[in-house]
C-alpha positions in Angstrom: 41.5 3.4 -16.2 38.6 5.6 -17.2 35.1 4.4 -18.4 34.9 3.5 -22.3 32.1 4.6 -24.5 30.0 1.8 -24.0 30.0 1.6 -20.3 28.5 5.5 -20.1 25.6 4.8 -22.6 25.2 1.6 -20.4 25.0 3.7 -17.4 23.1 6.4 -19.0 20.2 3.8 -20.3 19.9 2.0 -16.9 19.7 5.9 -14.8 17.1 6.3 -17.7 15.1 3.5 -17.3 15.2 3.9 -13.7 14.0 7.0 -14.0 11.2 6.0 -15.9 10.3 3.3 -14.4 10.1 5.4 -10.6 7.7 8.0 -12.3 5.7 5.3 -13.8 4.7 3.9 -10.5 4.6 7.0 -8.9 2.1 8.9 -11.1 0.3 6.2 -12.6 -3.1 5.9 -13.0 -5.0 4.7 -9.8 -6.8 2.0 -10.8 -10.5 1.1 -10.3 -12.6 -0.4 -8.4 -9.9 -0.4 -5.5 -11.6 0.1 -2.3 -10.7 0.9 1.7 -12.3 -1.7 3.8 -12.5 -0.7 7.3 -12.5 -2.9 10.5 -12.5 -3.1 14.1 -11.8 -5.6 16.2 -11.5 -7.6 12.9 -15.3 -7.6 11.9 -16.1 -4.9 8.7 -17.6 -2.0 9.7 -17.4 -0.3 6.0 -16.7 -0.5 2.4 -15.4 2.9 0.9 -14.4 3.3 -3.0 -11.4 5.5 -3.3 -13.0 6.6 -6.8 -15.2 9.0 -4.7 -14.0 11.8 -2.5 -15.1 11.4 1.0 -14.6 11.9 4.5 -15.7 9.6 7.3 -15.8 9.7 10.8 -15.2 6.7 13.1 -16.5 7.3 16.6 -17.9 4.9 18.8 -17.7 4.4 22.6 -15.0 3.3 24.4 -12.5 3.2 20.9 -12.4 7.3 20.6 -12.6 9.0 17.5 -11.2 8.9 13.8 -11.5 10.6 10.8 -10.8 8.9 7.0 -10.4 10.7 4.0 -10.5 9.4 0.8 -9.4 11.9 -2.2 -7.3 11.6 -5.4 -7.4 7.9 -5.5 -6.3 7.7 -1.6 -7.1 7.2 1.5 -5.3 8.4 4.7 -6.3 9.1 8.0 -6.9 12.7 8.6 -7.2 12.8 12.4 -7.9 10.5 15.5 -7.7 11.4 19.1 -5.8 8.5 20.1 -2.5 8.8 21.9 -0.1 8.6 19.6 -1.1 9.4 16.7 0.9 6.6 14.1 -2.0 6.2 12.5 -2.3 10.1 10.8 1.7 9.9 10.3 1.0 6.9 8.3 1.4 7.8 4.2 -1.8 7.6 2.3 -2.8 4.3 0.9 -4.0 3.5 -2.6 -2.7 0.0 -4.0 -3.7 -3.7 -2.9 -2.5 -4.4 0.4 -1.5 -1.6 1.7 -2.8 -0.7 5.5 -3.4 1.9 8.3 -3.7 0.8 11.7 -4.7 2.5 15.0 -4.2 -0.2 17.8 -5.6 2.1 20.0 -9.0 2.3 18.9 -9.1 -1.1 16.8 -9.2 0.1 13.6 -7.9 -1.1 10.5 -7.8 0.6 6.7 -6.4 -2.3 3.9 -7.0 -1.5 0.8 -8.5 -4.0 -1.5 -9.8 -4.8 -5.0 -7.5 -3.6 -8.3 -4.8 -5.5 -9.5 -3.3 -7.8 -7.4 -0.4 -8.3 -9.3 1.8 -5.4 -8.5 4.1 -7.1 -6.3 7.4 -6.2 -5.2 9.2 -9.1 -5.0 8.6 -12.6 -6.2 9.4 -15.5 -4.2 9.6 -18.8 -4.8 9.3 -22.1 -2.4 9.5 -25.8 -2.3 6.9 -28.2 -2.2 7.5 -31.2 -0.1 7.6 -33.4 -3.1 10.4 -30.9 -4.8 12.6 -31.3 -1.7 16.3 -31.4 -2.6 18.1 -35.0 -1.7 21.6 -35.0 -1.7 23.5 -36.6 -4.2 25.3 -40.0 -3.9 
């Protein structure tokens, strides 16, 4: 039994607004006022807007040595001297949320500011009050 008529527009509409959907996100506009806030050791060291194209070098004593760049609305890091590099194989980050972590030298990139509501997934919970009693 083949596919009626209706099933392939059905099919072609959802691959369409897949489609659409996927290039939406992925060449949207990045939005203002988002900014990289860097720390070590969990205190801020820096505030960097990803509307401005820059490159900043992280070097202090006994943590070695990175390099952030910041162009096109991201922000990934470009080089560090630590051992294993996770950090620079790490995509570039541009939404609210999203990190880059050496744990070698103590650094962390999270992105901040924008819209918070882009999420992924939404997920709900109880409250103690809502809790479920059984019936009977």
């Amino acid at each position: 039994m083949g596919l009626k008529k209706n099933d392939k527009y059905f099919m072609i509409l959802s691959l369409t607004a897949a489609a659409s959907l996927f290039l939406w996100q992925r060449y949207a506009k990045p939005q203002e006022g988002v900014m990289a806030v860097v720390e070590r050791n969990g205190e801020i060291i820096g505030h960097y807007s990803l509307d401005d194209g820059q490159r900043i070098v992280f070097e202090e004593e006994g943590y070695g040595r990175n390099v952030l760049m910041i162009r096109d609305g991201k922000a990934y890091m470009e080089e560090a001297d630590c051992p294993d590099k996770l950090c620079v194989k790490q995509k570039p980050v541009e939404k609210y949320g999203e990190s880059i972590i050496c744990l070698p030298h103590r650094l962390v990139i999270r992105i901040t500011g924008g819209e918070a509501g882009d999420t992924d997934a939404v997920v709900g919970a109880l409250k103690l009050s809502d809790e479920i009693k059984p019936s009977g």
